[in-house]
One Martini backbone bead per residue (centre of mass of N, CA, C, O) as a GRO file, in nm:
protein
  238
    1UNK     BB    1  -1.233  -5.268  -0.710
    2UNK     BB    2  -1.017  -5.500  -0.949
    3UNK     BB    3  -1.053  -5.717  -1.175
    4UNK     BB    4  -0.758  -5.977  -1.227
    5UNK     BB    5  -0.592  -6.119  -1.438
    6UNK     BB    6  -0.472  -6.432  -1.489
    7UNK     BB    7  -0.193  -6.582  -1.530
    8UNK     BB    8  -0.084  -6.880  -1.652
    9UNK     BB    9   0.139  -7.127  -1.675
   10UNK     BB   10   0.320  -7.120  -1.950
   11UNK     BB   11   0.255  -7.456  -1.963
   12UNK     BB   12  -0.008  -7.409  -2.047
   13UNK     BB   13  -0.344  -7.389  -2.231
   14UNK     BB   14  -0.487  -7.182  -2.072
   15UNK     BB   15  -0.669  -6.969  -2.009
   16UNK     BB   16  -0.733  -6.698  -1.899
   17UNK     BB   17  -0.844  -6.605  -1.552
   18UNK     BB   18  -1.101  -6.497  -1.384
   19UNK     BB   19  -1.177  -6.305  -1.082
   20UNK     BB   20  -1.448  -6.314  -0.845
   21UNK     BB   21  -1.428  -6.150  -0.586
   22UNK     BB   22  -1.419  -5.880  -0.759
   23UNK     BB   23  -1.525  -5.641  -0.942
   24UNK     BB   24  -1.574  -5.495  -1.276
   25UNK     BB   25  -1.850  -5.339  -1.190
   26UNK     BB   26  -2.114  -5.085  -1.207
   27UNK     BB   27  -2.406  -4.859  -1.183
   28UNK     BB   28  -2.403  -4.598  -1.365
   29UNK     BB   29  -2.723  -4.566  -1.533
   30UNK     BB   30  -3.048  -4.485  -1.567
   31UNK     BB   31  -3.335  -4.513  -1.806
   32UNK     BB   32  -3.565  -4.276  -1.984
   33UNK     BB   33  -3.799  -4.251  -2.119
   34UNK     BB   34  -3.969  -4.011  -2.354
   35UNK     BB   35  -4.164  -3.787  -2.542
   36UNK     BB   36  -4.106  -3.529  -2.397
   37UNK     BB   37  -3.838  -3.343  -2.260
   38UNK     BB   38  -3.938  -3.026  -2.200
   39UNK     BB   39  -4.197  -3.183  -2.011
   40UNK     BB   40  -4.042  -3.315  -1.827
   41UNK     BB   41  -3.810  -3.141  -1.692
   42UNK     BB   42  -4.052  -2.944  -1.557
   43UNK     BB   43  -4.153  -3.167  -1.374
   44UNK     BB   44  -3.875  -3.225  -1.210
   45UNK     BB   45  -3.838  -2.938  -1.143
   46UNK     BB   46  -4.124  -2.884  -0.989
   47UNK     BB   47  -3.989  -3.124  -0.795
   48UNK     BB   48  -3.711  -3.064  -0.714
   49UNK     BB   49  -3.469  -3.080  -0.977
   50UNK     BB   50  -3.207  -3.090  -1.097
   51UNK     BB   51  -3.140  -3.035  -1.460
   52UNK     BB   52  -2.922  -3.142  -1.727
   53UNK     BB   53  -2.879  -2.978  -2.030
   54UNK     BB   54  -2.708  -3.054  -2.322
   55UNK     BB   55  -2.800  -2.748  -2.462
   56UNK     BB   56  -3.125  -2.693  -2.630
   57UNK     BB   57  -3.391  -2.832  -2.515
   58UNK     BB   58  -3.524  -2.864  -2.811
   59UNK     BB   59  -3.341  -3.098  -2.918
   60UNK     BB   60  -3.240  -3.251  -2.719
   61UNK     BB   61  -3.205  -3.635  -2.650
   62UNK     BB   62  -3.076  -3.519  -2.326
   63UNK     BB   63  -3.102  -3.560  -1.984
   64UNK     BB   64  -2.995  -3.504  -1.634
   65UNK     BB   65  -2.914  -3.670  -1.317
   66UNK     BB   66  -2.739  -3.579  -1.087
   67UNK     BB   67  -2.499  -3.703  -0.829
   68UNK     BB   68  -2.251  -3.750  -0.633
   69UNK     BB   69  -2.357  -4.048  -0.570
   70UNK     BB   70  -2.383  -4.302  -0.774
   71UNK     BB   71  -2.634  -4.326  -0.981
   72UNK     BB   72  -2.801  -4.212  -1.248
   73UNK     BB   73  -3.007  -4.046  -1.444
   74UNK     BB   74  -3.140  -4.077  -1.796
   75UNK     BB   75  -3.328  -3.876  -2.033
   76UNK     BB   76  -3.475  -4.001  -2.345
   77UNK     BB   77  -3.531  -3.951  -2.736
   78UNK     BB   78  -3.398  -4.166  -2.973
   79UNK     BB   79  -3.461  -4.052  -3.208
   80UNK     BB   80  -3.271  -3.817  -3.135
   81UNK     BB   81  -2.954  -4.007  -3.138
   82UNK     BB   82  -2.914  -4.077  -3.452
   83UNK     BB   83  -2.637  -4.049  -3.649
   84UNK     BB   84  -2.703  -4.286  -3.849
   85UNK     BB   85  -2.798  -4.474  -4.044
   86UNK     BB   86  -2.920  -4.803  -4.032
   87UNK     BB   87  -2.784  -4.898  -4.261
   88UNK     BB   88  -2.499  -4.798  -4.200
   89UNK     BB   89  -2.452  -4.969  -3.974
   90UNK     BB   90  -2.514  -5.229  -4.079
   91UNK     BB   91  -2.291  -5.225  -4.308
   92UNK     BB   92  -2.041  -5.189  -4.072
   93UNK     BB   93  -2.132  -5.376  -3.788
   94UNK     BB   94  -2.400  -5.185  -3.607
   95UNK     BB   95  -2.644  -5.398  -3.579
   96UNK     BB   96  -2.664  -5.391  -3.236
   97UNK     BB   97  -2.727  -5.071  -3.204
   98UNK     BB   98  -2.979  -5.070  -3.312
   99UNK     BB   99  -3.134  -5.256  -3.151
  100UNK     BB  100  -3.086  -5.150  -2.881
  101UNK     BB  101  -3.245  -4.861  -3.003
  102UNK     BB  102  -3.517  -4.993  -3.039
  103UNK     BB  103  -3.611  -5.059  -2.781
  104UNK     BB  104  -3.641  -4.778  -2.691
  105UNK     BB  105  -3.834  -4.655  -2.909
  106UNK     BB  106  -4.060  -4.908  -2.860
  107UNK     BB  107  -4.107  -4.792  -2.556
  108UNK     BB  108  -4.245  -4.690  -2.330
  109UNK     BB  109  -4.261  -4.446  -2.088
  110UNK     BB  110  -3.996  -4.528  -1.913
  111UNK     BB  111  -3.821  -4.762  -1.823
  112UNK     BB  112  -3.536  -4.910  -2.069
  113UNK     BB  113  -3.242  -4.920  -1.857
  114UNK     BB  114  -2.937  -5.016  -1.821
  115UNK     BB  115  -2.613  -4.919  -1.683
  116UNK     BB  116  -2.270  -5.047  -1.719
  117UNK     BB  117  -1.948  -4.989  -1.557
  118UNK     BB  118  -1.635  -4.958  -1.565
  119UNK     BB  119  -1.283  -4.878  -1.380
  120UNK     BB  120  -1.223  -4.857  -1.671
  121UNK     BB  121  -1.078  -4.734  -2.026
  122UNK     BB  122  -1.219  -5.049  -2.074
  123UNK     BB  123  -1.350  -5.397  -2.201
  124UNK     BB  124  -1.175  -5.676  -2.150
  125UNK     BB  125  -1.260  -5.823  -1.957
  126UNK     BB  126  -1.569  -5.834  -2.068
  127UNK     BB  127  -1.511  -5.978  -2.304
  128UNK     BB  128  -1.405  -6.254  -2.154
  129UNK     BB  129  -1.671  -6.287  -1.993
  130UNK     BB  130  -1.875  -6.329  -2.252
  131UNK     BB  131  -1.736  -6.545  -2.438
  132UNK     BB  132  -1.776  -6.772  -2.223
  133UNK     BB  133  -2.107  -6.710  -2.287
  134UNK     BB  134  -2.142  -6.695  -2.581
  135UNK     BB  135  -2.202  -6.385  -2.615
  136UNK     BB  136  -2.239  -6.142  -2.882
  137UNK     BB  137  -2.060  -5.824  -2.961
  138UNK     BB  138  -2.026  -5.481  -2.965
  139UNK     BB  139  -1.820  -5.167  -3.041
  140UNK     BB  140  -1.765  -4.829  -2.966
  141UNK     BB  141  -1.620  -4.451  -2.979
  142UNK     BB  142  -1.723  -4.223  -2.851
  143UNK     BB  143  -1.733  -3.857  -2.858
  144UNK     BB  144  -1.719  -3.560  -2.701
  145UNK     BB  145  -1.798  -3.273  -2.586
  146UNK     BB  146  -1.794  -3.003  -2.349
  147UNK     BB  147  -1.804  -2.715  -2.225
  148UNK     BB  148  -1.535  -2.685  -2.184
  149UNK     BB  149  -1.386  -2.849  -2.468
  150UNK     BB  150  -1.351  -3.158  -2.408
  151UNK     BB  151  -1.278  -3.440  -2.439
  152UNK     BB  152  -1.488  -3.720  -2.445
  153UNK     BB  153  -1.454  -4.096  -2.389
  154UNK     BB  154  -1.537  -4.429  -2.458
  155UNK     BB  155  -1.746  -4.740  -2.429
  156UNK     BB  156  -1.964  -4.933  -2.634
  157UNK     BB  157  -2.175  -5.208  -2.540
  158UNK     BB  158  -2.321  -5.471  -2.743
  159UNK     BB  159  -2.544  -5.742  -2.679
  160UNK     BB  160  -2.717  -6.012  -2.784
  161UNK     BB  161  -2.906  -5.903  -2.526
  162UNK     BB  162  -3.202  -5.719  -2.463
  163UNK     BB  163  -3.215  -5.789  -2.125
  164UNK     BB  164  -2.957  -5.645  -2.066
  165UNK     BB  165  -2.727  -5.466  -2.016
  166UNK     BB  166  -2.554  -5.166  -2.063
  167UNK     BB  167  -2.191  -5.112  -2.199
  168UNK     BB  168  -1.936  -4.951  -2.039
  169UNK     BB  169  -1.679  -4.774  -1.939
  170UNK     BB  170  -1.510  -4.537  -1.852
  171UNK     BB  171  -1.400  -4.258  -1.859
  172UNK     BB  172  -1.151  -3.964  -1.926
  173UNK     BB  173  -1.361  -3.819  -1.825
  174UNK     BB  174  -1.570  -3.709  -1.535
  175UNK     BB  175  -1.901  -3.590  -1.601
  176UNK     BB  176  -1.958  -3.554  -1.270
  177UNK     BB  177  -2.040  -3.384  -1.021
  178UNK     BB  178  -1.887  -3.256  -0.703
  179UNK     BB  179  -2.189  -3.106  -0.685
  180UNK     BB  180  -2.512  -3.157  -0.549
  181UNK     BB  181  -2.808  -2.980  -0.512
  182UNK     BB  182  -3.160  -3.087  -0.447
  183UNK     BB  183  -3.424  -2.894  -0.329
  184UNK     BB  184  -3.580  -3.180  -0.208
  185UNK     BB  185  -3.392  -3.361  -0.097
  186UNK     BB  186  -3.194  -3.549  -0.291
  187UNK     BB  187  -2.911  -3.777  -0.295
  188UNK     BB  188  -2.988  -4.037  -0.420
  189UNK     BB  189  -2.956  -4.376  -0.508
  190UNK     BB  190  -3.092  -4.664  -0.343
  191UNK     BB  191  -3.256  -4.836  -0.591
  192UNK     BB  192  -3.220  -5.077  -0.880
  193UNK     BB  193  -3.503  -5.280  -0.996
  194UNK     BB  194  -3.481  -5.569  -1.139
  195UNK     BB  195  -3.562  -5.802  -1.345
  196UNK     BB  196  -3.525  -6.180  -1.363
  197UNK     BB  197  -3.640  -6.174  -1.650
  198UNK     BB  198  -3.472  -6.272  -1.911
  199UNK     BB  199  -3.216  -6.276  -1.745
  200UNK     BB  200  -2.846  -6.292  -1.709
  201UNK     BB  201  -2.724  -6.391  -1.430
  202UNK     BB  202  -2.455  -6.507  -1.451
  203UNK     BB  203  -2.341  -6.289  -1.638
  204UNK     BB  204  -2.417  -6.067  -1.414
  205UNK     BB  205  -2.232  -6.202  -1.147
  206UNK     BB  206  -1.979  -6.174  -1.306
  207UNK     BB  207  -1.989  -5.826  -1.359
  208UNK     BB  208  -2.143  -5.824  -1.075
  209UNK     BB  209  -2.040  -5.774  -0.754
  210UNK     BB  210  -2.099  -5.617  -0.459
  211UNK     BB  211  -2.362  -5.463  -0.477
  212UNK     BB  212  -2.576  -5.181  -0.371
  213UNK     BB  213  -2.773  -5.050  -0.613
  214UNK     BB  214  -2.921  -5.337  -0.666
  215UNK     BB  215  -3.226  -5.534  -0.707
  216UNK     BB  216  -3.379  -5.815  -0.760
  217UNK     BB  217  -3.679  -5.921  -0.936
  218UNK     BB  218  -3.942  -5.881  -1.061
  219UNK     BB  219  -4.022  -5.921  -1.373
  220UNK     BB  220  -3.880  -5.689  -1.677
  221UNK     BB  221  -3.679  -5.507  -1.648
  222UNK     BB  222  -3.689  -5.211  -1.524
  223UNK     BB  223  -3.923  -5.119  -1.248
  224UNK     BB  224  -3.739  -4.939  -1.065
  225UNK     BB  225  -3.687  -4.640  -0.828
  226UNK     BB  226  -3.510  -4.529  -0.521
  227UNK     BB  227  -3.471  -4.301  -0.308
  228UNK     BB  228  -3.310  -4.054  -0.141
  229UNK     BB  229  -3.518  -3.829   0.067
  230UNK     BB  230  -3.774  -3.990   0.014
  231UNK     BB  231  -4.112  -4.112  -0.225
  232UNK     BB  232  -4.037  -4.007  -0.477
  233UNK     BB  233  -4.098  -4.116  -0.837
  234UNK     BB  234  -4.051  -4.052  -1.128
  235UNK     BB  235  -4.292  -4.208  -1.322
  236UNK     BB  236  -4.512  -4.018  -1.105
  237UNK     BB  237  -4.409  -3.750  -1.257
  238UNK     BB  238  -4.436  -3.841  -1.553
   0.00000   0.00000   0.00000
């Protein structure tokens, strides 16, 4: 379900209000930063598990866990990520995912951050609800080609706290594949645990409710993940 904007009554002053009984997120994918890629992917793959890497695995600076349903894992590389120089970054006003693409950079081999994705192929919801906290934000849309040819574009978000998570569109074709089976028998993510510590929450419960695939708990930022099918961590395997 998708939360909906509310006109009010046109002889009113107040502006739209947003309903919050059902929720406007849910969480796409947890990142997982890595110091050699395919050094990783092999550690994963002799554990059991497909992993996609989009090109050729010495260069791709991230590779993917897909399940069928719920949120996916993807191994980043964040140094061989960025497209632009980061003074062009700053000179254009997208030094706000500088900012947020150096917190990868600077974390240790580990979960390194959560992405939350909206049901729809914008984030004027989510934007509504982050300028009432006051918080500062901006967008940009990256646009990538896929195997087959297609184009697929989203939007993402980074906004000015580093200890929230990162936020993404729908895309516009769905990236995801309709069957995967890991031979180690893991079926997907059953639980990402986010830490409590400087995050807003407030702000994360007004975006995200009624949500089965996380729980909050204590430290910060992502303190690990759960599989189903399993007791393997990827972060001891790795």
């Amino acid at each position: 379900m998708i939360s909906k904007l509310v006109k009010p009554d046109p002889f009113s002053f107040f502006s739209f209000e947003i309903k919050k009984e059902v929720m406007t997120m849910f969480v796409s994918h947890v990142l997982y930063r890595v110091d050699n890629l395919p050094e990783a992917v092999k550690k994963l793959r002799d554990a059991g598990f497909l992993i996609h890497v989009p090109g050729n695995l010495e260069t791709a600076f991230h590779a993917i866990l897909w399940f069928e349903k719920g949120p996916y894992l993807e191994l980043i590389v964040p140094e061989k990520s960025m497209v632009f120089p980061k003074w062009f970054m700053h000179l254009t006003g997208y030094g706000l995912f500088v900012k947020r693409q150096r917190k990868w950079i600077e974390a240790p081999q580990g979960w390194c951050d959560v992405v939350l994705e909206s049901y729809v192929q914008d984030l004027k919801m989510e934007e509504e609800l982050i300028k009432k906290h006051g918080v500062r934000f901006k967008q940009f849309r990256p646009k990538v080609k896929n195997e087959k040819g297609q184009v697929i574009s989203w939007w993402n978000m980074a906004i000015d706290d580093y200890d929230f998570p990162f936020i993404v569109s729908a895309y516009n074709i769905d990236p995801r594949p309709s069957s995967v089976v890991h031979p180690n028998g893991v079926t997907g993510v059953d639980r990402v645990f986010i830490g409590k510590q400087n995050l807003n929450q407030s702000l994360f419960q007004d975006l995200i409710t009624n949500e089965s695939w996380y729980e909050l708990t204590d430290g910060r930022g992502v303190q690990t993940v759960s599989l189903k099918g399993t007791n393997l961590k990827i972060e001891e395997i790795l």
